[in-house]
N, C-alpha and C positions, 0 to 999 in steps of 0.2 A: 911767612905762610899763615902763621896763628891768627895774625892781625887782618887778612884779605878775609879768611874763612868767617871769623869775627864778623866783619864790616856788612859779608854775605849776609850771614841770619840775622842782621839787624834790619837789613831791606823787609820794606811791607810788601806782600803779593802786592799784583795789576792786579784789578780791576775789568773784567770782562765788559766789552762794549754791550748795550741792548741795542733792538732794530726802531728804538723811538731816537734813539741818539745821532743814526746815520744822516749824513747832512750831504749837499752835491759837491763839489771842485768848484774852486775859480772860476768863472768860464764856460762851467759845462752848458749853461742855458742862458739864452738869450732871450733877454725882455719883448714881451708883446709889444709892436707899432702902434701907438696909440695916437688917431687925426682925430683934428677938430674940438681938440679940447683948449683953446683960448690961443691967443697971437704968442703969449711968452712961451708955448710949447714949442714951436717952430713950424710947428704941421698942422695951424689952426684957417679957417675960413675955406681955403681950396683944398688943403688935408695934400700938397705935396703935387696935386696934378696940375697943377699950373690954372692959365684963364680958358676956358671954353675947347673948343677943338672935341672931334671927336674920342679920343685918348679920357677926356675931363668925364663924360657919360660913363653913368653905369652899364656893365656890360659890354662897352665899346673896345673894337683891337682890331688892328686893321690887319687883312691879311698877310701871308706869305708874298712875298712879290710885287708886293703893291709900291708902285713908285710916287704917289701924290697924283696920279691922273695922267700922267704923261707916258707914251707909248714902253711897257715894259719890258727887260731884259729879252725876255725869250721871247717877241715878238718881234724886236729888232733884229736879230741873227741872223743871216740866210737858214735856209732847208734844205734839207738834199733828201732825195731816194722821195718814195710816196707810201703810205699806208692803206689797207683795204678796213676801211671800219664797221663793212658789212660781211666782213668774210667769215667765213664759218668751218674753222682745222676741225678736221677728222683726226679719231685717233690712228697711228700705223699698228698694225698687227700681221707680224712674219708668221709661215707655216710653222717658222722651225718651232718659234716659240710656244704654238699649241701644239705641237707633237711634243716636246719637253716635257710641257703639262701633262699630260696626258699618260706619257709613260709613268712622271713620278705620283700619278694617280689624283690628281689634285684638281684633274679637269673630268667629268664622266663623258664618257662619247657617248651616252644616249641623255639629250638636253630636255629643258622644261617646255616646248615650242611643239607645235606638232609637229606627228611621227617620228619624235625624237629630236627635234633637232636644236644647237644649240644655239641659241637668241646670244646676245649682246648682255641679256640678265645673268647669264650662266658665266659670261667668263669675265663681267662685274664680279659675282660670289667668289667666283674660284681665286681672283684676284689676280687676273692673267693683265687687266688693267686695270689702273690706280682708279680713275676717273674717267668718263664718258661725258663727254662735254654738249656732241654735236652730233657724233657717231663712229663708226671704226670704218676704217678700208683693211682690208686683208691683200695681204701682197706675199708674194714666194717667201721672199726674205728679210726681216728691219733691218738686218746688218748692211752696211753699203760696203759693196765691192767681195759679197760672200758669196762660195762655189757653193753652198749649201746641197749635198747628194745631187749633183748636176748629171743628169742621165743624158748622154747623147749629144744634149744641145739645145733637148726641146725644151726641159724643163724640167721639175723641179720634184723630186722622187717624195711621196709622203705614205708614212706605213697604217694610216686608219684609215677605214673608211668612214667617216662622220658626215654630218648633213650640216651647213652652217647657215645662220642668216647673218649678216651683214649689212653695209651703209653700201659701201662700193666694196670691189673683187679686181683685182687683175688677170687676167689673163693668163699668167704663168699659173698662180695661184690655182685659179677655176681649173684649168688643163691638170695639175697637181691632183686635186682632189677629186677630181669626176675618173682619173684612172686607177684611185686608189681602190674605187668603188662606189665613195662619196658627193655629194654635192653643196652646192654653194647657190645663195639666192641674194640676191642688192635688194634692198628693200629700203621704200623713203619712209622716213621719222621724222617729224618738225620736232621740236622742244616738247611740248606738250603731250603729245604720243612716246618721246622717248622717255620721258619722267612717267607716263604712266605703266612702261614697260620697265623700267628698271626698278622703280620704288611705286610697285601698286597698292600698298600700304597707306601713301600720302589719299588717297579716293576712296568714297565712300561707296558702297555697294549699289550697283543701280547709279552711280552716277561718273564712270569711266567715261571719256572724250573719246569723239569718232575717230575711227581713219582719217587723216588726213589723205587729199590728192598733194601728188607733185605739182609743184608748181610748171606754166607752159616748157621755161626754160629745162626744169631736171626731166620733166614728163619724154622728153626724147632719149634721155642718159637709161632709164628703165624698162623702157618698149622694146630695149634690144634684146636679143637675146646674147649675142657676143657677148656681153657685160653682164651677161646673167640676170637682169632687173625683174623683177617679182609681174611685172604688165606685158611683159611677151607672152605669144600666146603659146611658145615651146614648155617656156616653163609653167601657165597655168595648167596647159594639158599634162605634166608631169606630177605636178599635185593630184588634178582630179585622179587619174591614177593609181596612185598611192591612195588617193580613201578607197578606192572600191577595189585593192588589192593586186591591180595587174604589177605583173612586173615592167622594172622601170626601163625606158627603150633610151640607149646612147642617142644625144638629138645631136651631138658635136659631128658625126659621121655624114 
């Protein structure tokens, strides 16, 4: 034991390393590719990309999919089923899910729109939908295959009465809200009218874009009244109306 203890206090301390001394591993880094520095490098005159071709160009890489010119992959396959590339999804929006809102207070039932009513901007805010792409249809219910408060038969029981504007309306829907006490209006937005109704922020003062007309095609979908479209004359007369105060007369009867 005298002799280990011994041997101990003869050892010199270590020596603490400094951060000038820290060096890398073996291995840890990989030398820069260095072309075009003489033939005995390996990777002199073409520097590794071979004779000519487009590959040899700077800047040159040929696409995804590209088979040398000859007819490719996914041109050869069959197709099935077809695409609409003009088509233009509405968002869906159930009753239930604005009455939801609405109880848990997250939606106001009197909107930024006149006499209250609420626009497509309000239930953007309120965050009732994510994104409005095209516009919203409003239907009884999103749930497919839901009794949602089914009264009778006819349709589809709702406890506000709120005034809505909308893209399109169904039927149940519109029947829903006109006996809650409320109503609903279809009203056309192209892109340009609907960005400047949801984000009137992006426009400068004095330089908002007009009304858009429906086109020949929708200009019949809005003339009805059935459909509730903002160009029947039930519904203009129920506007004028309401600015000069009369009370509003059931046109469904």
């Amino acid at each position: 034991m005298a002799s280990s203890f011994s041997s101990m206090a003869t050892q010199a301390p270590q020596e603490s390393m400094a951060l000038n001394e820290l060096t890398y591993v073996d291995g840890d880094r990989k030398k820069k590719k260095r072309v075009g520095r003489g033939i005995g490098s390996g990777r002199g005159k073409t520097c590794g990309r071979g004779h000519k071709g487009k590959k040899a160009r700077g800047g040159g890489s040929v696409a995804l999919g590209f088979e040398g010119g000859q007819t490719p992959f996914w041109r050869r396959i069959p197709k099935r089923g077809f695409t609409k590339p003009n088509a233009k999804p509405l968002e869906t929006l159930g009753l239930n899910k604005v009455e939801n809102y609405i109880a848990m207070g997250r939606l106001n039932q009197v909107g930024t729109g006149p006499n209250g009513t609420i626009t497509m901007k309000d239930l953007l805010d309120a965050d009732v939908l994510n994104s409005i792409k095209h516009g919203v249809k409003l239907v009884a219910s999103d749930k497919i295959g839901s009794k949602w408060k089914l009264e009778g038969g006819r349709g589809y029981k709702f406890a506000y009465p709120v005034n809505l504007e909308v893209s399109r309306v169904s039927k149940q829907a519109a029947h829903a809200l006109e006996k809650a006490g409320g109503s609903v209006v279809a009203a056309h937005y192209n892109r340009l009218n609907l960005r400047n109704l949801l984000k009137p922020n992006k426009f400068e003062e004095g330089m908002t874009p007009r009304r858009a007309r429906p086109t020949p095609k929708m200009r019949e979908y809005y003339t009805q009244f059935e459909n509730r479209g903002y160009l029947s004359l039930e519904i203009q007369l129920q506007q004028q109306m309401k600015k000069l105060g009369v009370e509003n007369i059931d046109m469904t009867k």
